[in-house]
N, C-alpha and C positions, 0 to 999 in steps of 0.2 A: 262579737256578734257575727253571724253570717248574714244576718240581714237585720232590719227595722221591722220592730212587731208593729202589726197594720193597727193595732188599737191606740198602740201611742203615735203614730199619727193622728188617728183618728183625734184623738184628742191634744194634740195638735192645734190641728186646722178646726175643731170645734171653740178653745181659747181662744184662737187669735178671731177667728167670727167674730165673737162678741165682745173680744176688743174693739174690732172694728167699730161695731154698731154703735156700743157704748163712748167710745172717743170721735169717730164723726161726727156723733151730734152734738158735740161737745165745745160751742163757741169758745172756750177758752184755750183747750188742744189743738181746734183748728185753726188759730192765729199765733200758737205757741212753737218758734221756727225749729228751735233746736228741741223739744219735744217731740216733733213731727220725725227728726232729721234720727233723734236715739232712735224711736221704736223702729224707723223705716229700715235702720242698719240691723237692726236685731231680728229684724223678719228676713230680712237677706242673708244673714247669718244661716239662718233655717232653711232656706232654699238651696244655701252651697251644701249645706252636708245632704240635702234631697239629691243634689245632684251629682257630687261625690258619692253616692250608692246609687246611680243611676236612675233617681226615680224622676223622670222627666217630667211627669204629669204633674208629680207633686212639686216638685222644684218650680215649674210653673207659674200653678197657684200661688206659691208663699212667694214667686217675686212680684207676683202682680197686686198680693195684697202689701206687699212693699211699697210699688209704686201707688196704689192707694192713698197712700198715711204720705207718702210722700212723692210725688211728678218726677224731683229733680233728683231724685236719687241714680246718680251714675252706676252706684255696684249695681242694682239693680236692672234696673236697666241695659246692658248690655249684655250679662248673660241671658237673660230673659228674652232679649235679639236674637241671642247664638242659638238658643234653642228654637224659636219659633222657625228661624232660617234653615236649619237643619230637619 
């Protein structure tokens, strides 16, 4: 590919929304550690290859909806520094 087609983003970051929504409210997801801990690495997954094709904005997004699902997530968290620092 020469780049990432904007609709599969698009839909994307419209899945993981409503992941969000629907496991937020989810008393059993949100005291479920390693739960929290898979989906948070797997949304940070999605922000390095955001940000391995340089898409800052969206690499962003998908780390902050990382640290969402989960605070203490290190991978996240520190590019998600690098970038705002930058």
């Amino acid at each position: 590919l020469d780049k990432l087609p904007r609709e599969a983003i698009a839909k994307d970051f419209q899945f993981w929304q409503k992941f969000l929504e629907r496991s937020l409210a989810n008393p059993l997801f949100v005291t479920d550690y390693d739960a929290k801990r898979t989906f948070s690495s797997l949304r940070t997954t999605g922000g390095n290859l955001y940000r391995h094709w340089k898409l800052f904005k969206e690499a962003e997004a998908a780390y902050l909806q990382a640290l969402l699902i989960a605070p203490s997530n290190l991978a996240a968290l520190m590019p998600v520094s690098s970038i705002l620092w930058e």
